[in-house]
C-alpha positions in Angstrom: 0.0 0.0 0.0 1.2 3.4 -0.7 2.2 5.9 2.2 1.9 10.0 2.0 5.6 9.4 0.2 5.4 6.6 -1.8 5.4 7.9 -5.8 3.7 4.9 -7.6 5.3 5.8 -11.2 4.2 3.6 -13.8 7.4 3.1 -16.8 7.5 1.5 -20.2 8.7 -1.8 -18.8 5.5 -2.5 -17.2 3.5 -5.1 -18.9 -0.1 -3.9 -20.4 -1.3 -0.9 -22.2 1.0 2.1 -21.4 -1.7 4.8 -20.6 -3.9 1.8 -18.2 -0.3 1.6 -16.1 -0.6 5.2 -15.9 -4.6 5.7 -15.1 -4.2 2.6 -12.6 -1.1 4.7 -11.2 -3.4 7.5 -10.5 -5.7 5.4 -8.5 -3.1 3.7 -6.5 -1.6 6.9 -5.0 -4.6 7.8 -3.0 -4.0 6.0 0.4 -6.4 5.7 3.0 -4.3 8.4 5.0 -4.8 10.6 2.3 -8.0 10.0 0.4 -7.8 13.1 -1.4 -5.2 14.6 -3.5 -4.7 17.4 -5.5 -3.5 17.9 -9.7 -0.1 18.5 -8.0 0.2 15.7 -5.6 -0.9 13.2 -8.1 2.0 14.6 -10.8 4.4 13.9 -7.9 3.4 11.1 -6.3 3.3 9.1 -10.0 5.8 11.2 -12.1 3.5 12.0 -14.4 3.6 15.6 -15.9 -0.2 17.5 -15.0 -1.0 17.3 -18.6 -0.7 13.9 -18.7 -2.6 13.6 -15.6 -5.8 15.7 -16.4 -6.4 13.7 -19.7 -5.7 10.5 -17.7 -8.3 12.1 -14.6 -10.9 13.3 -17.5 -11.5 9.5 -18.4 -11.3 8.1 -15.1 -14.2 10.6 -14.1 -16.3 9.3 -17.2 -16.4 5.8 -16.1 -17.0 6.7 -12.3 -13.7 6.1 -10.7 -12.7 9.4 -9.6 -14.7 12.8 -8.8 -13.0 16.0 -8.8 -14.7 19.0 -6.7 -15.0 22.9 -7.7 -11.9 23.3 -5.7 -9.4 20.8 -8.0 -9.1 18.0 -5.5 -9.2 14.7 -6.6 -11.3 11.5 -4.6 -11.9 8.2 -5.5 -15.4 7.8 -7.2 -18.0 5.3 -7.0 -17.2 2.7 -9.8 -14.9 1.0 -7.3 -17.7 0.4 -5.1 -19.4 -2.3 -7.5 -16.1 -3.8 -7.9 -15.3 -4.0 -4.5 -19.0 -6.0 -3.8 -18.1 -8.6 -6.7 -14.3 -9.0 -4.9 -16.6 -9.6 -1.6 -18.6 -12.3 -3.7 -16.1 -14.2 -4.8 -14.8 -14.6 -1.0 -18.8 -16.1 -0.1 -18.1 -19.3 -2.7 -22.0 -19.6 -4.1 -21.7 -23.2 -2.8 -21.4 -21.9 0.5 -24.1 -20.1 0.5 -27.0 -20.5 -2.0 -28.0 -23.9 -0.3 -28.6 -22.1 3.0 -30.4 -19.2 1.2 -32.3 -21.8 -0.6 -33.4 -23.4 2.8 -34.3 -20.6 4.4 -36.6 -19.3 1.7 -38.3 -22.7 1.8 -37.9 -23.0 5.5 -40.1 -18.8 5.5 -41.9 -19.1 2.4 -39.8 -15.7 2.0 -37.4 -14.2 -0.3 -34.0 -14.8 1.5 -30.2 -12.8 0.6 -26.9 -12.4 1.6 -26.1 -8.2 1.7 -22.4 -6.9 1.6 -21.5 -3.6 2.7 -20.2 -1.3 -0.6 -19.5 1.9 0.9 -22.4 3.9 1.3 -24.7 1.0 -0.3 -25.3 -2.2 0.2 -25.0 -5.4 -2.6 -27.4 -7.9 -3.1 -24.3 -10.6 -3.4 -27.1 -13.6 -3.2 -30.8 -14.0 -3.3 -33.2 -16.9 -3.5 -36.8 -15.5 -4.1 -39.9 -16.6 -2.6 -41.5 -19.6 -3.7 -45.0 -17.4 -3.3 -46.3 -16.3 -6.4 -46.3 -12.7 -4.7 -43.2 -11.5 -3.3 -40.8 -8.3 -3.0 -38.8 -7.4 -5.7 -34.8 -6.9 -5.4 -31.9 -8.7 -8.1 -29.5 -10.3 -7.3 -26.4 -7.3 -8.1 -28.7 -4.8 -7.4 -27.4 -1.8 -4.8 -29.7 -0.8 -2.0 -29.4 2.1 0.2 -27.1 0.8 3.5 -28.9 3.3 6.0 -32.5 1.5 4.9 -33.9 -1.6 5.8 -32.9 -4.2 8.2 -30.2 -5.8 5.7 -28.6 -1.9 5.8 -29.6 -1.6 9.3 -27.6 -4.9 10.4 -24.5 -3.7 8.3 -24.2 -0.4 9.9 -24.4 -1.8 13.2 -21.7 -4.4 13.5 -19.9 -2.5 11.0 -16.6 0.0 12.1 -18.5 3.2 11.7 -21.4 2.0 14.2 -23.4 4.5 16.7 -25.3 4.7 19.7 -28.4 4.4 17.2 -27.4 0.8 16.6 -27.4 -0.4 20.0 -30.6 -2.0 19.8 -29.7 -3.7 17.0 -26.6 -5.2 18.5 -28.1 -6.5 21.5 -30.6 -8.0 19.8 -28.7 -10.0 16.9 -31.2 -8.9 14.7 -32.7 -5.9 13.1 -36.7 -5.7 11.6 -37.9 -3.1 9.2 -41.7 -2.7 8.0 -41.9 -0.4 4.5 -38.8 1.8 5.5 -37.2 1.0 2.2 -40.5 0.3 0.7 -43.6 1.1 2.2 -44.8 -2.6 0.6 -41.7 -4.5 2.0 -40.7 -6.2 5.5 -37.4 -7.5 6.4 -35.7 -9.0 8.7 -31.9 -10.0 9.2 -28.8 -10.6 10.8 -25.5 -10.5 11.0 -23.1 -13.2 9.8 -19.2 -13.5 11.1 -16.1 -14.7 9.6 -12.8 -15.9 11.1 -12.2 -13.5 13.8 -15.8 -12.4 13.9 -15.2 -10.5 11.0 -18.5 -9.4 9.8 -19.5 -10.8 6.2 -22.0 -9.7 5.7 -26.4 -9.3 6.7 -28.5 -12.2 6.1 -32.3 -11.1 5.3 -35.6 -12.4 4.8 -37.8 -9.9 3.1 -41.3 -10.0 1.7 -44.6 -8.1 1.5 -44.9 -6.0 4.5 -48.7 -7.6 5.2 -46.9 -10.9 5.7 -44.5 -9.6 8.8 -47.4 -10.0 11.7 -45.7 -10.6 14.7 -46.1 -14.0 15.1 -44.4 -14.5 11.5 -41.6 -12.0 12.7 -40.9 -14.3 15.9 -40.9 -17.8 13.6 -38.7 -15.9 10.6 -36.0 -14.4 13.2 -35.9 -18.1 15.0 -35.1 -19.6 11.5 -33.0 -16.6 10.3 -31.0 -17.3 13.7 -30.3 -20.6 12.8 -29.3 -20.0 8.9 -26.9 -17.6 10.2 -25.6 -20.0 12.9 -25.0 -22.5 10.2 -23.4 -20.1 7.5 -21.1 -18.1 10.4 -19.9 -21.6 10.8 -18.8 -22.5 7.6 -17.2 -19.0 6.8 -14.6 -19.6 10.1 -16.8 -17.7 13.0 -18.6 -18.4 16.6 -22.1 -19.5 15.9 -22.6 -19.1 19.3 -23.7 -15.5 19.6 -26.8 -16.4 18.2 -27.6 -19.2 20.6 -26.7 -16.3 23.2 -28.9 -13.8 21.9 -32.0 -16.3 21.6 -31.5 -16.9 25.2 -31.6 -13.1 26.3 -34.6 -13.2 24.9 -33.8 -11.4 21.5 -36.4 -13.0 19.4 -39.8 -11.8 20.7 
């Protein structure tokens, strides 16, 4: 990773297209220390003359991956985002997952999905749709708002960036939403842990919000529990929060 005086200078010995070396170069000298960066920074950090870097910038803004404000400072832009939530899926092997998904849908008569956190959005990395002939309607790929819904909800709060809002949803395990994304739609998931209780992600069960009574809420979030038990397990983590926060009386 590149420090505030690292210069990542691309040369001609590189293999690849010249001017990709160089646009790549420009995104690999912002650093998480120093997210943004100005027309001068980024001819010094990559040895590139300004010239070279604002035609390089120009097309790098087209397709998404950088932004440039009124003031001339550079940031990285959204495109990365969508490629950071495929790198994410290929590290849940579909194999893994889509039985459990497939399960639980079964098990809820629900649509049932696997959210990843993509910056300020949230992925869809799996879903298995409801075997109902009526049922809510998010793809598989598709990008959701991350500070809506109980997918979003669940992400945020066992994420790095968590507040006081999301202490509720931490004691609890679980998070429950009814037509906050979608006035028509219910949801409810939980969190799933990797190795180290790394969070991987929100499991969800979603559906038409008249479905979501309470009693409905209480069976899903028992079955939800256990899919997530089961998956947290295979991805490397301690199922055993969930057994804990079933006994504290989390699923009501």
């Amino acid at each position: 990773m590149a420090t505030s005086t690292s210069r990542i200078q691309p040369n001609d010995r590189q293999p690849g297209a010249a001017a990709v070396n160089r646009a790549l170069s420009l995104l690999g000298a912002f650093t998480r220390q120093e997210p943004a960066l100005t027309l001068a920074q980024l001819a010094r950090r990559t040895g590139l003359y300004k010239s070279t870097v604002l035609r390089l910038a120009e097309s790098l803004q087209a397709f998404g991956y950088l932004t440039r404000n009124d003031g001339g400072v550079f940031r990285i832009g959204a495109a990365p985002l969508r490629l950071a939530g495929l790198y994410r899926i290929d590290m849940h092997p579909a194999e893994m997952v889509m039985p459990i998904l497939r399960h639980l849908a079964e098990a809820t008569q629900e649509s049932a999905a696997l959210y990843v956190r993509a910056g300020s959005q949230r992925l869809c990395a799996y879903r298995v749709t409801s075997p109902r002939a009526v049922s809510d309607n998010v793809q598989q790929g598709e990008l959701l708002p991350v500070n809506q819904g109980a997918g979003g909800r669940v992400l945020l709060a066992f994420g790095p960036d968590a507040g006081g809002e999301h202490v509720d949803v931490r004691k609890r395990m679980h998070s429950v939403t009814l037509g906050e994304r979608d006035r028509e739609t219910a949801a409810v998931a939980c969190p799933v842990f990797g190795t180290d209780q790394r969070l991987e992600g929100a499991l969800s069960v979603s559906g038409p919000v008249q479905r979501f009574t309470p009693p409905s809420v209480r069976r899903i979030t028992t079955q939800l529990f256990s899919a997530a038990r089961e998956l947290t397990s295979a991805l490397g983590g301690d199922a055993g929060v969930f057994s804990s926060a079933s006994r504290r009386g989390s699923v009501r």
